[in-house]
LOLUMKE-738478 format. One record per residue (C-alpha): residue in one letter; x, y, z. Coordinates in Angstrom, 3 decimals, always signed. Each point is the difference from the previous one (the first is absolute). Layout:
LOLUMKE-738478
NODE   resn          u          v          w
NODE      A          X          Y          Z
...
end
This chain:
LOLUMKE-738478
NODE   resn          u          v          w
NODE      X    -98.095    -70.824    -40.887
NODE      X     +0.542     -3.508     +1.462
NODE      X     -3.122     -2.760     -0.627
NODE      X     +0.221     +0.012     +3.799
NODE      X     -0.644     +3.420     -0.418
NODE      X     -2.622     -0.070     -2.715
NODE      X     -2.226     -2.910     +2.379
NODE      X     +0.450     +2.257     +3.078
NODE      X     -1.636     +2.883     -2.210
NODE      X     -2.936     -2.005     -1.094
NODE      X     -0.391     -1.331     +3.688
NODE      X     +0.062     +3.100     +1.347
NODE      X     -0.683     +2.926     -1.921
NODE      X     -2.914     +1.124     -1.141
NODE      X     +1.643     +2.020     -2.972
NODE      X     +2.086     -0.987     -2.268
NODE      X     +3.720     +0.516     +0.028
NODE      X     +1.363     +2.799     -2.026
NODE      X     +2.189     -0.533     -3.098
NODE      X     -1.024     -3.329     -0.266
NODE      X     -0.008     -0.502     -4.296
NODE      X     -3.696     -1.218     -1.257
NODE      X     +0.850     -3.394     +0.026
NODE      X     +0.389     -0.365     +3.475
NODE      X     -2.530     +2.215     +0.913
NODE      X     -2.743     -2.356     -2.007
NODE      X     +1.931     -3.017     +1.899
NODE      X     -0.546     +2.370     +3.275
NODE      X     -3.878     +0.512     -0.845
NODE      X     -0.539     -3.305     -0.641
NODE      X     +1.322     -1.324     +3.321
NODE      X     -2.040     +2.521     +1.370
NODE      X     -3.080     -1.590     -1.107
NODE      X     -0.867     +2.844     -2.716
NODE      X     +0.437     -2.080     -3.059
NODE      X     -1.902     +2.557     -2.293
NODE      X     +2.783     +2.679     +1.189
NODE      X     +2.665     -2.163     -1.182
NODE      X     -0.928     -1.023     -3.042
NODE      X     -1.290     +3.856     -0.586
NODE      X     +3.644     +0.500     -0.024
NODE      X     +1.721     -2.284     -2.447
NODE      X     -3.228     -0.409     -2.329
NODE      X     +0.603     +2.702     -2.793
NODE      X     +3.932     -0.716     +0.669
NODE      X     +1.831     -1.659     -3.300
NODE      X     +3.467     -1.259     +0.869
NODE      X     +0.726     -3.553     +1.476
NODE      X     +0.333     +0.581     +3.726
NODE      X     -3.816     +1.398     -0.142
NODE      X     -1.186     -2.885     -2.014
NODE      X     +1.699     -2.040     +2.557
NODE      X     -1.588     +1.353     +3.241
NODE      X     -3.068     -0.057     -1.656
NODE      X     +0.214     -3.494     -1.332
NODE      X     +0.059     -0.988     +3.880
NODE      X     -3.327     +2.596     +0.736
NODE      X     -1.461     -2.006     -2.182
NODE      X     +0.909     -3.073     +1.367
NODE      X     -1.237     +1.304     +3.515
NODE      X     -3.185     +0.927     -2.056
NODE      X     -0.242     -3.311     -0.890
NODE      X     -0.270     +1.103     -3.641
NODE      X     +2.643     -2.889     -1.381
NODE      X     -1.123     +1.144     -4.061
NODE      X     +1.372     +3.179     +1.387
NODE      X     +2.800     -0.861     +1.560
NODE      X     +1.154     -1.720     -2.592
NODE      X     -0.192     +2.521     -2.690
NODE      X     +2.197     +2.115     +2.339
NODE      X     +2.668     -2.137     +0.950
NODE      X     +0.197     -0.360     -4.326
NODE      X     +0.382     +3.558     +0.258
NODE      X     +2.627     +0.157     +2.751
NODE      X     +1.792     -2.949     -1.833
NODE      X     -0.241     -1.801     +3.389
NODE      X     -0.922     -3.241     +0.361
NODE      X     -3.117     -0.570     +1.732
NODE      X     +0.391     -0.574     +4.047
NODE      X     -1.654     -3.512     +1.195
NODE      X     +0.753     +0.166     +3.543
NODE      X     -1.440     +2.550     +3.188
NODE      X     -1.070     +3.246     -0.860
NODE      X     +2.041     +0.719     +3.425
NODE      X     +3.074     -1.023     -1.213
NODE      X     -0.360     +1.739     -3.194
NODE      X     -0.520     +3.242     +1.470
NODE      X     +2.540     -0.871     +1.897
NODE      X     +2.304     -0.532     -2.713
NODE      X     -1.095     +3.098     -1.805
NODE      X     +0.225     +2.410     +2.818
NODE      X     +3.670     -0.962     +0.602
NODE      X     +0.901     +0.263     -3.635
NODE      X     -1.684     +3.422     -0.032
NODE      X     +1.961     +1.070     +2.992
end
């Protein structure tokens, strides 16, 4: 899947795409507008790309202790700039 691809989905689907790994479906959810969905999805997850995505739910949240903690846990530093652009950034490293 292109991001082209992935933004079309979330534009104009009302499901989400198949085979899309959890990462990007929590990015997918989130753009969406169902923030508890997406983080439901990478909150019990352990490995770095998890903590990553859900360092920026966090953010979104506006829970900055939070966010925090995770990007320490994704060994990421933290993101100052536009939530946009960081889900931008994630969703096309995740693609």
């Amino acid at each position: 899947m292109t991001y082209d691809e992935f933004i079309f989905s979330i534009e104009n689907a009302d499901t989400i795409p198949d085979k899309l790994n959890v990462h990007l479906q929590a990015l997918w959810y989130d753009a969406k507008d169902d923030w508890q969905m997406a983080h439901d999805l990478v909150d019990h997850l352990e490995d770095r790309i998890s903590a990553h995505v859900h360092a920026y739910l966090h953010r979104v949240e506006g829970d900055l202790w939070n966010a925090h903690y995770w990007y320490n846990r994704a060994k990421q530093p933290e993101y100052k700039g536009d939530l946009k652009d960081e889900w931008e950034q994630l969703v096309k490293m995740l693609l």
